[in-house]
N, C-alpha and C positions, 0 to 999 in steps of 0.2 A: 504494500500500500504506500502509496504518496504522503506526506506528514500530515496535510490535507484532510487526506484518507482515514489517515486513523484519527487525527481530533475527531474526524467525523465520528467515526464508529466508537471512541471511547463515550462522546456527551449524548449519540442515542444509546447506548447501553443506560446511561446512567439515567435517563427518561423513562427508561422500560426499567430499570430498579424500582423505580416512585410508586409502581405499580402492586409490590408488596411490602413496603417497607418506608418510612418517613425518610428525608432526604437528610437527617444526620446521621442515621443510619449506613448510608451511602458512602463506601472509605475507595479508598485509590486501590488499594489491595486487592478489593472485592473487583473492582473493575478490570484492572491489571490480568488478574487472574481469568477472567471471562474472555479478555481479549487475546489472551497470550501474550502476553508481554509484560514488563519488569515495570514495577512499581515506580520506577527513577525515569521511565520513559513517560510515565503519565505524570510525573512533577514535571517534567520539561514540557509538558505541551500545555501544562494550564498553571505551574508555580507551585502549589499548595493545593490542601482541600480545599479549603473555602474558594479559589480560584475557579477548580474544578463544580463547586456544587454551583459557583454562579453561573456560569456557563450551562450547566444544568437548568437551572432554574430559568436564566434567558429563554433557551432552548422553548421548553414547555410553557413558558408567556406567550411566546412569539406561535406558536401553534393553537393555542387557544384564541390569541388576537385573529388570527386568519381565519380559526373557521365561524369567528363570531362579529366577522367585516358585516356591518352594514350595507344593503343592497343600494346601491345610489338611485335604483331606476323605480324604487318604489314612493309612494307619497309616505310623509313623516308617521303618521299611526301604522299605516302596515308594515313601515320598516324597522321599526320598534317591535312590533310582535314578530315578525320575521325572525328579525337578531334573535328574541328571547327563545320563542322555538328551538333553533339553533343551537342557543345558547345551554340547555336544558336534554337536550340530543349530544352535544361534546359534553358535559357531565357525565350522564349516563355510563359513557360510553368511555370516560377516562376518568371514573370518579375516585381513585387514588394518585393518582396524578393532579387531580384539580383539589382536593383535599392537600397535597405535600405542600401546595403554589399556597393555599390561604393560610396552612399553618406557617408559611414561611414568611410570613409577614411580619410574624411575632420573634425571627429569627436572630440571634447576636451577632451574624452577618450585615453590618450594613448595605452591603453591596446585592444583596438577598432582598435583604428591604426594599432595596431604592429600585430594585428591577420590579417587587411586586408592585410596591405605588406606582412605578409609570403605569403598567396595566390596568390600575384603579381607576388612574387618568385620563385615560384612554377610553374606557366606559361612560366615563362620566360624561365628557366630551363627545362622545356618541349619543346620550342621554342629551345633554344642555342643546346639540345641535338639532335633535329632532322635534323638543320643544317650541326653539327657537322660530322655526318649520311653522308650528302652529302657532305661534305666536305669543307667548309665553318670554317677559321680559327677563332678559339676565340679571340678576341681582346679588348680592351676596349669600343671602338666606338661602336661595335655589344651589347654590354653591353644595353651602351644608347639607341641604337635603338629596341633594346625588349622590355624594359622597356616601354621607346615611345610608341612603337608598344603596348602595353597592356593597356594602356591608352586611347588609340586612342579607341583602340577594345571595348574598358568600352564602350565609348560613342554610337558608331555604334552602339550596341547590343540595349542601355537603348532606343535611338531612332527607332533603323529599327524591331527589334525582336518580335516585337505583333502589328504592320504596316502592315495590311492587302497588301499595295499595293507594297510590297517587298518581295517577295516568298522566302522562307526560303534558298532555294538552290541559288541565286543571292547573298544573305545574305552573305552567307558561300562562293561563290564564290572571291566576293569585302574582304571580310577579307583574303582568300589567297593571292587573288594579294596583297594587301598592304604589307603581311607578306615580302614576296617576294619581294616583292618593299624597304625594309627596306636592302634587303642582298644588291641587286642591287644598295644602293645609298652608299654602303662602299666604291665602285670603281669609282674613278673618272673619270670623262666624260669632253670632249674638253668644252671650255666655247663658247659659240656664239660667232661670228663672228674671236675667237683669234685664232682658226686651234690647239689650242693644251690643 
């Protein structure tokens, strides 16, 4: 293999680890040894673990960002449910891997951190622009409540998204309304009982 070649094949090996195991879990050795090759070959290609688990962790953001690209060619609400769809279909489908990427947020890695917040940002920023779409002014509050809202969404997904007894489309359903739920709570509303 080309050097190329094998970073390739070391950082998907270590993508396809996420899939039974948490990404500190994840040692050079373990990988080393999968590839056939010397543990000192995979510090030269990424420096350290943590080097190597970012690289990892990029890896598995940047394939979650892709399959949860927003469709340009649709109007702003169907592109929204679209994504979500989508979004709840790559869970499914890679929900220990999308589980490593949310715990990894909480990681002593900053370099870990600062790859999962771009992706946070990234959402959100797919969220504020389909708003926008409808019409929905940018604010600071709407800031918080994407964010919020992405957060919230982590969780939903890590629990309901491979939950046999929550159909995929109810899934995606409960996460629009929330999204929605989050535009809805910018305007305030009379308080009980004060009429105003």
């Amino acid at each position: 293999m080309s050097p190329d070649e094998r970073k390739q094949q070391l950082v998907a090996l270590g993508v396809a680890a996420l899939a039974d195991r948490p990404l500190e879990a994840v040692t050079v050795e373990d990988l080393a040894a999968q590839a056939g090759v010397s543990p000192g070959l995979v510090h030269y290609h990424f420096g350290s673990r943590q080097g190597l688990h970012s690289e990892i962790v990029r890896t598995a953001r940047d394939a979650m960002l892709h399959a949860t690209e927003p469709r340009a060619d649709l109007p702003p609400r169907e592109r929204l449910r679209d994504t979500l769809d989508r979004f709840v279909v790559f869970v499914a489908a890679h929900d220990a891997t999308f589980y490593s990427l949310v715990r990894g947020a909480a990681s002593g890695d900053e370099r870990v951190r600062a790859t999962i917040q771009h992706a946070r940002d990234v959402l959100a920023g797919h969220l504020r622009d389909a708003f926008q779409e409808i019409g929905v002014a940018p604010t600071p509050l709407l800031e918080v409540g994407l964010h919020a809202w992405i957060s919230f969404a982590e969780q939903a997904l890590v629990e309901a998204a491979t939950d046999p007894r929550v159909p995929p489309e109810e899934l995606a359903d409960f996460l629009e309304r929330s999204a929605l739920g989050v535009v809805a709570a910018l305007h305030s509303a009379p308080r009980p009982g004060t009429g105003s």
